[in-house]
N, CA, C and O atoms as a CHARMM CRD file, in Angstrom:
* protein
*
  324
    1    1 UNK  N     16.66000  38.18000  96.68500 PROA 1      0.00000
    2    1 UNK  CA    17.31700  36.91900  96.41000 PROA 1      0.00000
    3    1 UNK  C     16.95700  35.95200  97.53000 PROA 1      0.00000
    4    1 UNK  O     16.89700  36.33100  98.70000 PROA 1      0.00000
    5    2 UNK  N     16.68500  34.52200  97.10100 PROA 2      0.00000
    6    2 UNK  CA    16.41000  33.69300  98.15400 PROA 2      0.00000
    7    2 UNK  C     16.96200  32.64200  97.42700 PROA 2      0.00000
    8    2 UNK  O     16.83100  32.33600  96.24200 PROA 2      0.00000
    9    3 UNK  N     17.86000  31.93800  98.69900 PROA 3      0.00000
   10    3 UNK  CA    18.56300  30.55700  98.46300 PROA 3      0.00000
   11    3 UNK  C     18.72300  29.33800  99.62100 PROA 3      0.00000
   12    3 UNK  O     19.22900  29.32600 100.74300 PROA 3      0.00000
   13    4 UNK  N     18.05900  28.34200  98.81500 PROA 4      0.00000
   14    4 UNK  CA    17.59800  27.50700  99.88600 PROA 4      0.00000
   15    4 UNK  C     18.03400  26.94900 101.10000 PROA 4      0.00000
   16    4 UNK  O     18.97500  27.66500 101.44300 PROA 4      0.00000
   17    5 UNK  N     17.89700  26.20900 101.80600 PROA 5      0.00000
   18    5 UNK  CA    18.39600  25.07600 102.83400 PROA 5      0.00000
   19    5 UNK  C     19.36800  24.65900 102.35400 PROA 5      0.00000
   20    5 UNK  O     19.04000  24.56300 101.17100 PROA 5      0.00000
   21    6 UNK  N     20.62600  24.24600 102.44900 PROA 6      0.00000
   22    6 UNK  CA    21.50600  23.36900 102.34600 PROA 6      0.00000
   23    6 UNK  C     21.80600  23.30700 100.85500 PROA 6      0.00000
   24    6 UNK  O     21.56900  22.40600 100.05100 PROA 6      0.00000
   25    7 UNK  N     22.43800  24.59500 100.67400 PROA 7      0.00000
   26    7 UNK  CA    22.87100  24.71200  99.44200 PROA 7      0.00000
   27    7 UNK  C     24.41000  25.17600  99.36900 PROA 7      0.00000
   28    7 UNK  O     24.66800  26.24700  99.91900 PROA 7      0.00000
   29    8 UNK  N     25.44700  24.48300  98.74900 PROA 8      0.00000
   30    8 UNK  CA    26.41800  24.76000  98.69200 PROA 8      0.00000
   31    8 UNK  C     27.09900  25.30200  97.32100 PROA 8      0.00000
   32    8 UNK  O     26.78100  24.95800  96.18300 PROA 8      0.00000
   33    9 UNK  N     28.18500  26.29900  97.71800 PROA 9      0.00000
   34    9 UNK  CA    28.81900  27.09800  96.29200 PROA 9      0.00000
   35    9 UNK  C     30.34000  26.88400  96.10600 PROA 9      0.00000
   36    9 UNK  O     31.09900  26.53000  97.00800 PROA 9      0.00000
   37   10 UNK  N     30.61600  27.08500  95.10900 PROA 10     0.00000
   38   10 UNK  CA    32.46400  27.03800  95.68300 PROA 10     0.00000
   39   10 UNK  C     32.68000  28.53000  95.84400 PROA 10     0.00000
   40   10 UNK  O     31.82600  29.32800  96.22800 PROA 10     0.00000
   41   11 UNK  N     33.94000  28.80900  95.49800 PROA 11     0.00000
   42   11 UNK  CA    34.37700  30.01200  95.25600 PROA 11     0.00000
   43   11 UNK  C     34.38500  30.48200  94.18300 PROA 11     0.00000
   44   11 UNK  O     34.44600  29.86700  93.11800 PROA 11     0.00000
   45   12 UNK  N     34.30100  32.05300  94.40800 PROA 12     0.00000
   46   12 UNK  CA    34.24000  32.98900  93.27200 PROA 12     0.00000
   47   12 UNK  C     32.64100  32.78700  92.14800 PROA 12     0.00000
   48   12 UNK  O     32.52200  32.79900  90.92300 PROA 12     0.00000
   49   13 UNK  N     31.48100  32.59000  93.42300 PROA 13     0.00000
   50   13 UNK  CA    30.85700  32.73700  92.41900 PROA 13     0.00000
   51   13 UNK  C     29.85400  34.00500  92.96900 PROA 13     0.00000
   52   13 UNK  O     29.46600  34.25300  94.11000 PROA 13     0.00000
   53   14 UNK  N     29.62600  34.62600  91.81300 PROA 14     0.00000
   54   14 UNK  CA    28.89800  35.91400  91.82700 PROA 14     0.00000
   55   14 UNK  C     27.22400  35.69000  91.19200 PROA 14     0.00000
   56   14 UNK  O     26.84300  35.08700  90.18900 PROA 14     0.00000
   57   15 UNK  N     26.60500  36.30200  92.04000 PROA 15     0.00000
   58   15 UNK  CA    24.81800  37.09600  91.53000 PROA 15     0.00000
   59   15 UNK  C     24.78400  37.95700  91.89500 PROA 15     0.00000
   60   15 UNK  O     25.16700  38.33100  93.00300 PROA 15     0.00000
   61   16 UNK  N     23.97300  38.94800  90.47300 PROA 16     0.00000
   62   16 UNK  CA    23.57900  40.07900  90.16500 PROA 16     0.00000
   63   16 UNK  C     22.48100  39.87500  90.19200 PROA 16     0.00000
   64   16 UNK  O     22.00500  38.84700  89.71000 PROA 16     0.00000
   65   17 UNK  N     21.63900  40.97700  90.87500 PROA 17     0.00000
   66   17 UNK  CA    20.21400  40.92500  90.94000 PROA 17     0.00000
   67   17 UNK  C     19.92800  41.94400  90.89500 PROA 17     0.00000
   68   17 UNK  O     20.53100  42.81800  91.51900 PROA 17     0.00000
   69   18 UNK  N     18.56200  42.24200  89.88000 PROA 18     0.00000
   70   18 UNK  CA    18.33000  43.20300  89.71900 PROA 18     0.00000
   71   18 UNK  C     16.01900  43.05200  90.42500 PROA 18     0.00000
   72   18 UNK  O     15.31800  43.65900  91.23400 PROA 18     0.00000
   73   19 UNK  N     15.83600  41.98000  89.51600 PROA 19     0.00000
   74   19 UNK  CA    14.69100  41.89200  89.92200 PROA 19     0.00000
   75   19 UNK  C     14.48400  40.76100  90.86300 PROA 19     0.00000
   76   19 UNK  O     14.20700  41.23700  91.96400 PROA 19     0.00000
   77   20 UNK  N     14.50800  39.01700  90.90100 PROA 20     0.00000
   78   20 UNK  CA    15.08600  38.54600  91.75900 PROA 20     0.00000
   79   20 UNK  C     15.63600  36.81000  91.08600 PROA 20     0.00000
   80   20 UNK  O     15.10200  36.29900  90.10200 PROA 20     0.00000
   81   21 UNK  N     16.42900  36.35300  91.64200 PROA 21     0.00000
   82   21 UNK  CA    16.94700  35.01700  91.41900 PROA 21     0.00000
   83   21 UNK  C     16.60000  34.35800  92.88300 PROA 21     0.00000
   84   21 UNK  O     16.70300  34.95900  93.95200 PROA 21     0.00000
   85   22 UNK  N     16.08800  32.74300  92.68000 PROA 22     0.00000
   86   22 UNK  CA    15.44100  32.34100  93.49000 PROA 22     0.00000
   87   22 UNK  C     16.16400  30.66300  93.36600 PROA 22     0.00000
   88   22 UNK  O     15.72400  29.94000  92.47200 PROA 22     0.00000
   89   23 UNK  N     17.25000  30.13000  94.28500 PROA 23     0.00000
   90   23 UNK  CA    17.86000  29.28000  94.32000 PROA 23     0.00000
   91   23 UNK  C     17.22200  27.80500  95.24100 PROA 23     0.00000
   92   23 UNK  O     17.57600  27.81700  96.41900 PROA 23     0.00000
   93   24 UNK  N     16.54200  26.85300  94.92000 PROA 24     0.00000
   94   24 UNK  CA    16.03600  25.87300  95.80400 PROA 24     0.00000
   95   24 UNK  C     17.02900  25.27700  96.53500 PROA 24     0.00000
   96   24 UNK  O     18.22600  25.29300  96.24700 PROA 24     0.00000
   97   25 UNK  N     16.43300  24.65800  97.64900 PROA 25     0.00000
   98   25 UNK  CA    17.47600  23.87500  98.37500 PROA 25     0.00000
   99   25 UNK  C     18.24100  22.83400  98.09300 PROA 25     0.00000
  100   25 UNK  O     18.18000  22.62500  96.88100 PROA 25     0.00000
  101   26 UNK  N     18.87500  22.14400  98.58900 PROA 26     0.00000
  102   26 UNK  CA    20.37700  21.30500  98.14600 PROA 26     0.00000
  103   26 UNK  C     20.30000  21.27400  96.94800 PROA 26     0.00000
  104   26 UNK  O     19.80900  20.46600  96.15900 PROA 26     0.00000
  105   27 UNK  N     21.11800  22.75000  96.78200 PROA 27     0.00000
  106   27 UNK  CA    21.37400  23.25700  95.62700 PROA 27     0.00000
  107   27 UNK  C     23.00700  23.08200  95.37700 PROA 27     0.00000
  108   27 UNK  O     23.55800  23.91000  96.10100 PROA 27     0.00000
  109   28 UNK  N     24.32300  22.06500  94.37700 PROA 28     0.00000
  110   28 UNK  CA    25.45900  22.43200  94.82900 PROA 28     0.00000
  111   28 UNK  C     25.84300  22.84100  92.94400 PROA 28     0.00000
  112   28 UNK  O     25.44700  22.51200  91.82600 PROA 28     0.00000
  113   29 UNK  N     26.84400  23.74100  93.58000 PROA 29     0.00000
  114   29 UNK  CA    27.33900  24.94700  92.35100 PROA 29     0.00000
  115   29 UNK  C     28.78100  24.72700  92.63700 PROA 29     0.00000
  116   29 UNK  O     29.33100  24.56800  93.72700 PROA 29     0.00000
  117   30 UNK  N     29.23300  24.74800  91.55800 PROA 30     0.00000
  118   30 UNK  CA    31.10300  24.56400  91.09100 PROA 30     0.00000
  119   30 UNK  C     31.16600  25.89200  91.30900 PROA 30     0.00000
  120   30 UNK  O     30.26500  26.73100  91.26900 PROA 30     0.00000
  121   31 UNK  N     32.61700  26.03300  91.60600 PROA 31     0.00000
  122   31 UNK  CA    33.56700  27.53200  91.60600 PROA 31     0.00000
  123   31 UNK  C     33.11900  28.42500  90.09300 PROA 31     0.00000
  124   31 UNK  O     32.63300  27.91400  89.08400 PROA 31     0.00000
  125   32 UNK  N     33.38700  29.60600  90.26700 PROA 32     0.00000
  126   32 UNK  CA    33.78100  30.10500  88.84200 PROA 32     0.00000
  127   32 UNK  C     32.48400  30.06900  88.25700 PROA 32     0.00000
  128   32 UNK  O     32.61400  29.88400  87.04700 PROA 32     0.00000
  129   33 UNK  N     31.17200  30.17500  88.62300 PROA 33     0.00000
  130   33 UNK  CA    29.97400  30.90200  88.23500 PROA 33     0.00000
  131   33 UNK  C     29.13300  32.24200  87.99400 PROA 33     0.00000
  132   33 UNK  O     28.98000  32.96800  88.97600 PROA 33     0.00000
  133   34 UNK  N     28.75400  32.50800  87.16500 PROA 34     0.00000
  134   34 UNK  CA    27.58200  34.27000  87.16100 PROA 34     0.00000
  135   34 UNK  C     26.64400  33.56700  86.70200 PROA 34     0.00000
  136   34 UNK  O     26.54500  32.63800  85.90100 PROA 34     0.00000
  137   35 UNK  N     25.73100  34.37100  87.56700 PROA 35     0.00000
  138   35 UNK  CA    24.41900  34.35700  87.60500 PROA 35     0.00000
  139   35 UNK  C     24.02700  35.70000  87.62900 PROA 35     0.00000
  140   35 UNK  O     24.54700  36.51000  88.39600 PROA 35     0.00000
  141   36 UNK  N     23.14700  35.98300  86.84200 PROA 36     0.00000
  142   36 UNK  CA    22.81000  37.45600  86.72900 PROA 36     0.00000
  143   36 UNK  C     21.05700  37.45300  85.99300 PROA 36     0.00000
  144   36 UNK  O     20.70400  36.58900  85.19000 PROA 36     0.00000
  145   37 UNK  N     20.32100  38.36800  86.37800 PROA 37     0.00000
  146   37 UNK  CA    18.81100  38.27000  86.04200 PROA 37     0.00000
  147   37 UNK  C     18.74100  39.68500  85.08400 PROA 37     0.00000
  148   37 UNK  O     17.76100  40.31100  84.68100 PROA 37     0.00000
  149   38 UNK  N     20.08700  39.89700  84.91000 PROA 38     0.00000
  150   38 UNK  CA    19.84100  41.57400  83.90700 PROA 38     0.00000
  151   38 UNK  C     21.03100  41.71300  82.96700 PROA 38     0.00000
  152   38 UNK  O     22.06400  41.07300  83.16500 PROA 38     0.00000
  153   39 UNK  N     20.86500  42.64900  81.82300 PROA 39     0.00000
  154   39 UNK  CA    21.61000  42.66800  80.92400 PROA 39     0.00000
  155   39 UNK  C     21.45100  44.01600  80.77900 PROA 39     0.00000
  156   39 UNK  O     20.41100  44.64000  80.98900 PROA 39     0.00000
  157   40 UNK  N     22.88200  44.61400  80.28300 PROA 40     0.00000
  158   40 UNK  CA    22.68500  45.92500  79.05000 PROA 40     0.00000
  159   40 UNK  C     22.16700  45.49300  77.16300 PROA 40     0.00000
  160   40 UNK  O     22.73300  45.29600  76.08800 PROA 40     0.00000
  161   41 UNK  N     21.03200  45.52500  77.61100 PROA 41     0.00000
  162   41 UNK  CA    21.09500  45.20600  75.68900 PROA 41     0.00000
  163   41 UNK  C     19.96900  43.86700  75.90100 PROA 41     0.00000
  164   41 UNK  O     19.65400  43.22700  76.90400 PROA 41     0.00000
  165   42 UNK  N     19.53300  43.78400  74.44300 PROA 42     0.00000
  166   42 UNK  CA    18.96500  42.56500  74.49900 PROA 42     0.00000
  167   42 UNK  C     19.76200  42.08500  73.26400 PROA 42     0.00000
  168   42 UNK  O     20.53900  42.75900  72.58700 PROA 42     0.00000
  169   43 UNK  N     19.36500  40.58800  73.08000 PROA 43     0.00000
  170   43 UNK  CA    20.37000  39.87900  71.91400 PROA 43     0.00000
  171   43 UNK  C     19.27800  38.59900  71.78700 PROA 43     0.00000
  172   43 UNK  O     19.71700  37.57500  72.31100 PROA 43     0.00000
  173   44 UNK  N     18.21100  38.49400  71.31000 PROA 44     0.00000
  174   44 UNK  CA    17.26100  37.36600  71.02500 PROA 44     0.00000
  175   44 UNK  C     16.53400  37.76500  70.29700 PROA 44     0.00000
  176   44 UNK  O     15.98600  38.86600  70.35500 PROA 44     0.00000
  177   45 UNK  N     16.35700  36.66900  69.21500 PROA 45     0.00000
  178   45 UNK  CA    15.12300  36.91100  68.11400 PROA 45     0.00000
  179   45 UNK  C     15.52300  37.91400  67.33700 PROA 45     0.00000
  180   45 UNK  O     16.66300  38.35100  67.49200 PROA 45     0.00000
  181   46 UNK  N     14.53600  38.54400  66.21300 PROA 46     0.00000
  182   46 UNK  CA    15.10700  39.90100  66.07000 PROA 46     0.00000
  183   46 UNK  C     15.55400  41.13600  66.34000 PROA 46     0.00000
  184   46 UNK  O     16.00400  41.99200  65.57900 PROA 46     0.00000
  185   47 UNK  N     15.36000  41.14400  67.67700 PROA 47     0.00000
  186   47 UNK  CA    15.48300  42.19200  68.81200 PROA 47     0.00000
  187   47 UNK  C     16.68400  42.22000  68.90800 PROA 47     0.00000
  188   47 UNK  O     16.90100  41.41600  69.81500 PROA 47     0.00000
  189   48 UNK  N     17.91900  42.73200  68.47800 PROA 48     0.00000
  190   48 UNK  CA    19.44500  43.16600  69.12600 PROA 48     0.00000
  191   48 UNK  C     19.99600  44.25600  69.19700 PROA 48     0.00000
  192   48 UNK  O     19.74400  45.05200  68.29200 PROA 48     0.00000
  193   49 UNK  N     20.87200  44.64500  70.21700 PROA 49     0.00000
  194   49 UNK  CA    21.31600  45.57400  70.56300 PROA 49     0.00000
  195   49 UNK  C     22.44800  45.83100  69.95800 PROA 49     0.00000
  196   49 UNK  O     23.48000  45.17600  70.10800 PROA 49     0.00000
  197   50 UNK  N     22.25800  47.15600  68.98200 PROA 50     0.00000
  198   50 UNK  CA    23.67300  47.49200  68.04600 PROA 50     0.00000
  199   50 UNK  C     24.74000  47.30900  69.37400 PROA 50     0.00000
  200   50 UNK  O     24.42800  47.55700  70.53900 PROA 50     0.00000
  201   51 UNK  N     26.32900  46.72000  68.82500 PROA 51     0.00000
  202   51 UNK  CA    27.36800  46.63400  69.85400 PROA 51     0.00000
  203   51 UNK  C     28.11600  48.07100  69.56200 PROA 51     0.00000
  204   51 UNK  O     29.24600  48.24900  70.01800 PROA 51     0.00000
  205   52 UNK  N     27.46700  49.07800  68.80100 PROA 52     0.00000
  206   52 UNK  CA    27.97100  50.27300  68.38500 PROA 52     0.00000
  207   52 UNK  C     27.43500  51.27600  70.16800 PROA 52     0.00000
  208   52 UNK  O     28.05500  52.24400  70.60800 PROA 52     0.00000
  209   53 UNK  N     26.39500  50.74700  70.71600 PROA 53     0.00000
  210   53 UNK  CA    26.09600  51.58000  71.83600 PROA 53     0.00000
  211   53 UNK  C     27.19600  50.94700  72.66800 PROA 53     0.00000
  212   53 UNK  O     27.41000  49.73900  72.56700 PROA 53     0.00000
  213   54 UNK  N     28.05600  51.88600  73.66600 PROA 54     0.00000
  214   54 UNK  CA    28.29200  51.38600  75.01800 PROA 54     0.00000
  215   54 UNK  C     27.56400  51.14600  76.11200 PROA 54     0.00000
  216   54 UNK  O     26.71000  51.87400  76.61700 PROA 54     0.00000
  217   55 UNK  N     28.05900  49.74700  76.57100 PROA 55     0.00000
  218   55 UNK  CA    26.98100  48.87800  77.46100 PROA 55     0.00000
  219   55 UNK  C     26.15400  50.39300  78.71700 PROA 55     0.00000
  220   55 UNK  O     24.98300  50.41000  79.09800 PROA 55     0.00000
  221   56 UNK  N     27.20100  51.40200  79.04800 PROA 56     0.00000
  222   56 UNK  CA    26.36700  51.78900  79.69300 PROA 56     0.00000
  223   56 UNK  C     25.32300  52.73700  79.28700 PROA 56     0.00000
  224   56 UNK  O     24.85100  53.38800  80.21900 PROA 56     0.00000
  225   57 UNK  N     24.94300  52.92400  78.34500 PROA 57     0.00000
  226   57 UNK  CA    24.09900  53.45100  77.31700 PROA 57     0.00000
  227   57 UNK  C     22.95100  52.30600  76.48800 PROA 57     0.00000
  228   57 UNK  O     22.18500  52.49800  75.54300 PROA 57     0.00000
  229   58 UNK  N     23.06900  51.79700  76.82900 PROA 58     0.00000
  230   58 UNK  CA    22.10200  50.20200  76.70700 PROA 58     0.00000
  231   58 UNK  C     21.08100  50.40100  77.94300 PROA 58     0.00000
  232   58 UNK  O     21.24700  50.89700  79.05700 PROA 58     0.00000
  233   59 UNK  N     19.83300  49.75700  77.23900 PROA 59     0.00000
  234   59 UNK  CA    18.75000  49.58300  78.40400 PROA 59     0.00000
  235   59 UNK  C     19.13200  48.32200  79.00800 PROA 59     0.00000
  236   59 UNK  O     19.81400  47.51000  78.38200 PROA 59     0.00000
  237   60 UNK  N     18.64900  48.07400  80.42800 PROA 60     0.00000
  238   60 UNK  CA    18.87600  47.54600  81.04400 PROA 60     0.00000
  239   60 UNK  C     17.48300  46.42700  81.23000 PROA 60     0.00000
  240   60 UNK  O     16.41200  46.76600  81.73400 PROA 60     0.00000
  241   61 UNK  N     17.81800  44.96100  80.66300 PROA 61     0.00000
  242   61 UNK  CA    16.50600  43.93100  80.51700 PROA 61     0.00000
  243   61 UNK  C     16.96900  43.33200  81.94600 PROA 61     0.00000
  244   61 UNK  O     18.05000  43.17300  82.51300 PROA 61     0.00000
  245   62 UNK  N     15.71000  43.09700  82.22200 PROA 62     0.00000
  246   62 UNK  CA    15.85100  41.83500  83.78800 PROA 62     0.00000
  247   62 UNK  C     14.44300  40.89200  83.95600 PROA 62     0.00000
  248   62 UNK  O     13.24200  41.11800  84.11000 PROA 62     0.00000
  249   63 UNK  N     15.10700  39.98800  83.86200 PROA 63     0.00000
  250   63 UNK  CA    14.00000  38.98200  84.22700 PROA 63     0.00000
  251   63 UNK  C     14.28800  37.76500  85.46600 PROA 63     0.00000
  252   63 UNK  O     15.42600  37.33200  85.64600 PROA 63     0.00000
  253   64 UNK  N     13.33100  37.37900  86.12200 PROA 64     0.00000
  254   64 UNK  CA    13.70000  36.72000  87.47900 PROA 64     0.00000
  255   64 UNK  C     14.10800  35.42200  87.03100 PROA 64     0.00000
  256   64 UNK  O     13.61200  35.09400  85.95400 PROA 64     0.00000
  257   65 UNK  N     14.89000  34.58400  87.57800 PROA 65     0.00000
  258   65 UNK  CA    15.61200  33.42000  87.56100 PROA 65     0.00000
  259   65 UNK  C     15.09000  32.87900  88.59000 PROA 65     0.00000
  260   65 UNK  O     14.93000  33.52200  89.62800 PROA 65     0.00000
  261   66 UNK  N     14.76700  31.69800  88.47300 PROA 66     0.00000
  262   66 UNK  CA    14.92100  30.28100  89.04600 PROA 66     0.00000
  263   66 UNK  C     15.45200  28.96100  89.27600 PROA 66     0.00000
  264   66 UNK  O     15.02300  28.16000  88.44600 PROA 66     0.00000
  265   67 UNK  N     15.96100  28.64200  89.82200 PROA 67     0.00000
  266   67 UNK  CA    16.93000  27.18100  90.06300 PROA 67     0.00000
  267   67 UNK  C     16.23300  26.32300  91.26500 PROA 67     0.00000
  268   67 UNK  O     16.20800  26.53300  92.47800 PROA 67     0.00000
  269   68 UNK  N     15.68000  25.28500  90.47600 PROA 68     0.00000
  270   68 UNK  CA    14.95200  24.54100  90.86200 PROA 68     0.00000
  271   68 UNK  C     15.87100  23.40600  92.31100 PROA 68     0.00000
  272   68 UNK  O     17.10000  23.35200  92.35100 PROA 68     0.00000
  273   69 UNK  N     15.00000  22.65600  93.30500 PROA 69     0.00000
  274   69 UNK  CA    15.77800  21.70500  93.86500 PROA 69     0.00000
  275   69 UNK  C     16.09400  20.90000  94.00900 PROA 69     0.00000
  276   69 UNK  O     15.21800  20.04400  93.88500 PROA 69     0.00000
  277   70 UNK  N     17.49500  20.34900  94.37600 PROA 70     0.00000
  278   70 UNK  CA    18.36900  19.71400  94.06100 PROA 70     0.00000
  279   70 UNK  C     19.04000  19.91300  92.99000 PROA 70     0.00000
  280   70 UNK  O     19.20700  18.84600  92.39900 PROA 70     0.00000
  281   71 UNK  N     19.52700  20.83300  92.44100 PROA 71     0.00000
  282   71 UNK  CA    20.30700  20.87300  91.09300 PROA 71     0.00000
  283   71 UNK  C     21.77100  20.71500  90.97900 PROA 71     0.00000
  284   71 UNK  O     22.05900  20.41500  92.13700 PROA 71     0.00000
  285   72 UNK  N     22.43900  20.72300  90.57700 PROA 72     0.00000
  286   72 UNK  CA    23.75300  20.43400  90.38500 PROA 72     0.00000
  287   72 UNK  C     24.18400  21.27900  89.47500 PROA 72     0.00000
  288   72 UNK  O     23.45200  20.89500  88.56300 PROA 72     0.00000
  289   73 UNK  N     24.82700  22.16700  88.99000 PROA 73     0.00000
  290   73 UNK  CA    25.77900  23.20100  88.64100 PROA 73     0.00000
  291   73 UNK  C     26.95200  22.67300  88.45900 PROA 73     0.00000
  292   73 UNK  O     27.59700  22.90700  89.48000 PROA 73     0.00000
  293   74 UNK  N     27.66600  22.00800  87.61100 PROA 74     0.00000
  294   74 UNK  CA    29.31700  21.78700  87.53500 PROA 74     0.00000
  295   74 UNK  C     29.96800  22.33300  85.84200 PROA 74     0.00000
  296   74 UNK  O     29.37100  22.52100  84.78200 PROA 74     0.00000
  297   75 UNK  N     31.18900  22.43900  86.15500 PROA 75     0.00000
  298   75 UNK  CA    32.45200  22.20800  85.14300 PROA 75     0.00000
  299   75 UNK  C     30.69900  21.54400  83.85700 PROA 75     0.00000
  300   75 UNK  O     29.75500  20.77700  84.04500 PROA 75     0.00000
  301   76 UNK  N     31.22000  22.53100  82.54200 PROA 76     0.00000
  302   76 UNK  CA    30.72000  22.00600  81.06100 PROA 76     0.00000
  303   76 UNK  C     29.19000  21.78300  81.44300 PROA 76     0.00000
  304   76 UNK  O     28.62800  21.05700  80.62300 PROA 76     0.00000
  305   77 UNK  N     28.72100  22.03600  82.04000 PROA 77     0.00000
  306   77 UNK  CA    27.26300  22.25300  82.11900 PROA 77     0.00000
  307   77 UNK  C     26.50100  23.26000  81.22600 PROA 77     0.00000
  308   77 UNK  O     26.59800  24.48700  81.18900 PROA 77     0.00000
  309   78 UNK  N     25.72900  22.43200  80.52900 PROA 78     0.00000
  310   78 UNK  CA    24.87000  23.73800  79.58100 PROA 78     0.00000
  311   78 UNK  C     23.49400  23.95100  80.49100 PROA 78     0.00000
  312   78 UNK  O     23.11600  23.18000  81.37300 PROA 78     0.00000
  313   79 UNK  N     22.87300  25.10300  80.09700 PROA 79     0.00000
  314   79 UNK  CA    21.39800  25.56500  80.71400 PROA 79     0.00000
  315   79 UNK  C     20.92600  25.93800  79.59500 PROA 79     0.00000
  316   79 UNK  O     21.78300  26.37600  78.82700 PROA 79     0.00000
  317   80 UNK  N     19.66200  25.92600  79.13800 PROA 80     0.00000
  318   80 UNK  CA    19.22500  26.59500  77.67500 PROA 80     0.00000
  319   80 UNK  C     17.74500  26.55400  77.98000 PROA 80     0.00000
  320   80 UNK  O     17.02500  25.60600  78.29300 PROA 80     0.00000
  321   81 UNK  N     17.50900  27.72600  77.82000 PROA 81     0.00000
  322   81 UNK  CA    16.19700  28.24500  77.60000 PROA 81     0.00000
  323   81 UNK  C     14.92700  27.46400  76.49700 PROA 81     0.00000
  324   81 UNK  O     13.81800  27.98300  76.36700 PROA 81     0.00000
């Protein structure tokens, strides 16, 4: 995990990393965030993961994240692929 220069978070926010998430500098993030680069299961396209498996019986997908700089993170913010 790498997160830039002069980047600020509130509280309670959590990353999971599995492969890596990569945060640019003056980066600022609202309270009450996840960030995570992995999943049990996949759920895109035709590819889904019966919800009949328990998550810990699910493969585990990870792909690296990026957050570009200067970004802003607040309250009702969408991100979409």
């Amino acid at each position: 995990m790498c997160i830039g220069a002069n980047c600020k978070m509130g509280d309670y926010v959590h990353i999971s990393v599995c492969e890596k998430v990569e945060i640019g500098k003056n980066c600022l993030m609202a309270s009450n965030i996840f960030i995570s680069d992995n999943q049990h299961g996949v759920y895109k396209g035709n590819e889904k993961t019966s919800p009949e498996i328990v998550p810990d019986d699910r493969k585990i997908y990870r792909a690296s994240i990026y957050i570009g700089e200067d970004v802003c993170i607040l309250p009702n913010v969408r991100i979409r692929t």
